[in-house]
C-alpha positions in Angstrom: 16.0 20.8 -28.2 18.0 17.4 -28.1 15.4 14.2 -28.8 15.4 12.5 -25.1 17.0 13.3 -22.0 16.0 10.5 -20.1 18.7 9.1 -17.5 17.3 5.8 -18.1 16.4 5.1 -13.9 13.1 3.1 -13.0 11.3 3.2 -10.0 13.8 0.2 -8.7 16.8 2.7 -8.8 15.5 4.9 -6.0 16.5 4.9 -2.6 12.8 4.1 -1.2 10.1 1.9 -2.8 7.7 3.5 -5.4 4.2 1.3 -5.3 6.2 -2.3 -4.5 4.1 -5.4 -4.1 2.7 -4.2 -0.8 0.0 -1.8 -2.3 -2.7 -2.8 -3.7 -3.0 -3.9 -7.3 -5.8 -1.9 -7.9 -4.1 1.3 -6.9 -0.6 0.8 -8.5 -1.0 1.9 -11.9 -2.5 5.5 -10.6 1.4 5.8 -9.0 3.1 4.7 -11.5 1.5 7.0 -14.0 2.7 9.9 -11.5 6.0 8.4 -10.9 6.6 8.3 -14.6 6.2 12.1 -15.6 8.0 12.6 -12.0 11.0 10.5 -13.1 11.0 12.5 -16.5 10.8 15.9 -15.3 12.9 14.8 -12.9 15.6 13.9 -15.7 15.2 16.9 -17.5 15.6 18.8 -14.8 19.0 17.4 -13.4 20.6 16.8 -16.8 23.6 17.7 -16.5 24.1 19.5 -20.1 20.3 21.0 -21.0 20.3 24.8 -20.7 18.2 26.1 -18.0 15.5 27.5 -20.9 15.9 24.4 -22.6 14.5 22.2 -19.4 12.2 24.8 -18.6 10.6 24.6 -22.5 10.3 20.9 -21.9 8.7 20.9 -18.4 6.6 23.6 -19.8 5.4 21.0 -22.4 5.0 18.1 -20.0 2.5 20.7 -18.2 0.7 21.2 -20.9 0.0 17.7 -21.9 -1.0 17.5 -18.5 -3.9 20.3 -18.8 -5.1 20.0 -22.3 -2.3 18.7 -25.0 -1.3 16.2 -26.3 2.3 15.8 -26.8 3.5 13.9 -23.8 2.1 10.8 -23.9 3.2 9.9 -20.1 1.7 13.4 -19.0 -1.4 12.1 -20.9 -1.8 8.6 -19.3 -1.4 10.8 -16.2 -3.8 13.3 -16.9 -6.2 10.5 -18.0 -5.6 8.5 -14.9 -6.7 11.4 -12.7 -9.7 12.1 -14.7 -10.8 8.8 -14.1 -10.2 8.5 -10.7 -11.5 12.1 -9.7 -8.1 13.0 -8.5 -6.9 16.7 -8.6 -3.4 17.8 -10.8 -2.4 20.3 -8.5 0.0 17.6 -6.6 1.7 16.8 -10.1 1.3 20.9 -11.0 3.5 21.7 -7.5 5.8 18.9 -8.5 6.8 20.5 -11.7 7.5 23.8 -9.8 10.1 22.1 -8.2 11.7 20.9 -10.9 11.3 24.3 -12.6 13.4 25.7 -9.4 15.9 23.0 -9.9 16.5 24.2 -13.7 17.2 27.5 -12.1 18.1 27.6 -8.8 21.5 25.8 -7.3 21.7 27.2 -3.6 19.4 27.4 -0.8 20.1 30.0 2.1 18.6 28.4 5.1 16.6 25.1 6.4 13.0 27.4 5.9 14.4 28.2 2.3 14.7 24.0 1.7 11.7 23.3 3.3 10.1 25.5 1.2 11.3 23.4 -1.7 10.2 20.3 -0.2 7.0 21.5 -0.1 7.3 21.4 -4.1 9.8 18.4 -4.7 8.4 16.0 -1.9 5.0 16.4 0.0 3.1 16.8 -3.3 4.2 13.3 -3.9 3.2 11.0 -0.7 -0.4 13.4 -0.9 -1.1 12.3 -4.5 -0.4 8.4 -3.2 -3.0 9.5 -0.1 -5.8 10.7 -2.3 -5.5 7.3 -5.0 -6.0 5.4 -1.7 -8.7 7.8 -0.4 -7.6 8.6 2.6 -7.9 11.7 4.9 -6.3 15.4 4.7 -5.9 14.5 7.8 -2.5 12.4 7.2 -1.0 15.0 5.6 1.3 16.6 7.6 2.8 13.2 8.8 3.2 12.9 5.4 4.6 16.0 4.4 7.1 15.2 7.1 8.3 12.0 5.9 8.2 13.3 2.7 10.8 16.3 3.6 12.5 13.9 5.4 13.3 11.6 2.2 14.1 14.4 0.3 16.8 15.9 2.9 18.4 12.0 3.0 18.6 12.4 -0.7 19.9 15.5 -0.4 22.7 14.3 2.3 23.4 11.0 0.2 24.1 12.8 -3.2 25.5 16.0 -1.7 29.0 15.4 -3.6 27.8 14.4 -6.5 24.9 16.9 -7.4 27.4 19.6 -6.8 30.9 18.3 -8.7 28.3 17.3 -11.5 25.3 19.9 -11.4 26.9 22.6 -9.4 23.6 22.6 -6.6 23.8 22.4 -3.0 20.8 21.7 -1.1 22.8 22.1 1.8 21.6 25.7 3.5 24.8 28.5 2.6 24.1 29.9 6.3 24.6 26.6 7.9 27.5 25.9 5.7 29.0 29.9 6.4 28.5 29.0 10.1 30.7 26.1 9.9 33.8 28.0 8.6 33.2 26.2 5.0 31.6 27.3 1.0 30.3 24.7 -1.3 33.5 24.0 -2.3 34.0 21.7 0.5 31.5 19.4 -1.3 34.0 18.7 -4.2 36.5 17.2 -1.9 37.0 13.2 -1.9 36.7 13.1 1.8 34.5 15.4 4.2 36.4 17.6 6.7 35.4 17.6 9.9 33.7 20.6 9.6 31.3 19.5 7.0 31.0 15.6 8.7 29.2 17.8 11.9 27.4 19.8 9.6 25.9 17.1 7.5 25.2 14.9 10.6 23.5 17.7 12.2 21.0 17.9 9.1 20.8 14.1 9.9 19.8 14.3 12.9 17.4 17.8 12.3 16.2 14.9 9.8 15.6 12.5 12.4 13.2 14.9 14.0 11.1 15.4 10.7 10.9 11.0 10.9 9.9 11.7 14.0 7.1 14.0 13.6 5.9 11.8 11.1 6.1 8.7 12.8 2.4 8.6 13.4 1.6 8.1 9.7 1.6 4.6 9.5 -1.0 3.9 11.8 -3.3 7.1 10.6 -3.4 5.2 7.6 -6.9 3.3 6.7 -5.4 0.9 4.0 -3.4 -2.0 6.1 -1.1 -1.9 2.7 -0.5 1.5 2.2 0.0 1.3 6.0 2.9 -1.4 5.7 4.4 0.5 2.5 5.1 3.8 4.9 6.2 1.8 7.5 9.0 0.2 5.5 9.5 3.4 3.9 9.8 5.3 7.4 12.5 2.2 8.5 14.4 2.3 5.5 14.8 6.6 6.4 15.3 6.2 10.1 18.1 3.9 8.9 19.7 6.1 6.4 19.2 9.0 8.4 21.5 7.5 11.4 24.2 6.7 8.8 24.4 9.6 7.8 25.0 10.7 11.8 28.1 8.4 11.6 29.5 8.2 7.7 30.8 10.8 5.2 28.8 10.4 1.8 31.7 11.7 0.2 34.4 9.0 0.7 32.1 6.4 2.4 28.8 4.1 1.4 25.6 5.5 2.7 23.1 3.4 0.7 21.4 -0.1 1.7 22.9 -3.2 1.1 20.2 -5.7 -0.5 20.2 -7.1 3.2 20.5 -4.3 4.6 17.8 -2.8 2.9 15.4 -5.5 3.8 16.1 -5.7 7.3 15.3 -1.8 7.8 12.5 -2.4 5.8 11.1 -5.3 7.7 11.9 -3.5 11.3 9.3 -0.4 9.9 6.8 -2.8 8.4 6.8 -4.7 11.4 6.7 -0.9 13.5 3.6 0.0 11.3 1.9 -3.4 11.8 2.3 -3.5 15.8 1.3 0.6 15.9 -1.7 -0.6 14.3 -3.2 -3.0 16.4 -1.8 -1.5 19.6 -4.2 1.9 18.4 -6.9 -0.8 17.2 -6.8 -2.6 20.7 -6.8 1.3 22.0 -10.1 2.1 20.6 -11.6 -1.2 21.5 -10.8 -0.6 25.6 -11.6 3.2 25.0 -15.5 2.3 23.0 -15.4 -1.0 26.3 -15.2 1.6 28.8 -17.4 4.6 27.4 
């Protein structure tokens, strides 16, 4: 095995915020432990020369350090981290399934088969951020649905790219078939009409999952954490309509800085009024028991 195959991306690269300013202090190294063996499996798994048994021998090792080795020192900060804060490994465990399906795996048949993948590569992560803040089980499908719903923008975005450079499509084959189109429409510098429809009906099938998990926000005890999924649910509903209207082959999908901050201030602004309007709610409801 080659030393390092790091892509060298932080947690400011992504598409959505990873434990910005608006969570707590006390809470933000417990994500950014996670995020760290995330980003690294993560990079293992998508590089784009590693053998398939080669990425599966290092996320195998990162698992490891994770239940009892110790030759990963992120997967030991992590494993540490949870220990101290009571916090189960079995969101981090079903994260590294995905990425074990991504070394393996480049096609998905249908929207159930990708959901089922989301359930790995997504919902693991916004539970883990749930239990450092203590909340309820409660939140969780809200969050599993914004989760998915990142994921599938993601997905959407980089559709080109992860298949001229890694050969996978997320895209379901039996929506793609029923379109008249293969993946190799993905490798083309502009989107046919065809595959435009396709990908903005995924958008808006999207849309419904930002939907469904619209509630979140306001489920949420901590006001921060509260504010953090309210920008993050702006900044999806956002992308998510872009993607109803632009091809992410041959046109920009991602924020603009401004553009960014705007979508982000609209769903931290969303979260904040959702909050007292269910505070003032409960107050009128307890007044007139």
């Amino acid at each position: 095995m080659s030393d390092d195959l790091s892509s060298g991306k932080g947690h400011r690269d992504e598409n959505f915020p990873v434990a910005s300013v608006l969570i707590a202090k006390r809470h933000r190294p417990a994500v950014m432990a996670f995020y760290a063996v995330a980003r690294m499996a993560d990079d293992i798994a998508d590089h784009e020369t590693a053998t398939p048994d080669d990425k599966l021998a290092r996320l195998a090792a990162i698992e490891a350090s994770l239940t009892g080795t110790d030759a990963i020192p992120a997967a030991v900060r992590l494993r540490e981290t949870m220990r101290t804060l009571s916090l189960s490994n079995q969101h981090i465990l079903d994260l590294l399934e995905a990425f074990r399906r991504d070394a393996r795996k480049t096609r998905y048949a249908d929207w159930d088969e990708l959901m089922d993948y989301c359930r790995y590569s997504a919902e693991p992560v916004g539970r883990y951020v749930l239990d450092v803040h203590g909340e309820s089980r409660a939140t969780w499908p809200a969050s599993d649905a914004l989760c998915a719903a990142l994921q599938v923008i993601n997905h959407l975005q980089d559709c080109g790219e992860d298949y001229r450079q890694l050969d996978r499509v997320y895209i379901p084959l039996d929506e793609l078939a029923a379109a008249g189109l293969d993946a190799a429409a993905l490798g083309a510098d502009r989107a046919s009409p065809a595959l435009r429809e396709l990908i903005a009906d995924l958008a808006r099938r999207t849309l419904g999952l930002l939907e469904t998990a619209g509630p979140l926000a306001s489920q949420t005890r901590d006001l921060r954490l509260s504010l953090e999924i309210g920008v993050i649910h702006g900044l999806a509903v956002s992308l998510a309509e872009r993607l109803t209207r632009r091809d992410p082959l041959s046109e920009r999908v991602h924020h603009r800085p401004l553009e960014a901050l705007g979508a982000a201030g609209l769903g931290g602004a969303g979260a904040l009024i959702a909050r007292v309007g269910g505070s003032a709610k409960s107050q009128t409801g307890a007044i007139g028991s």
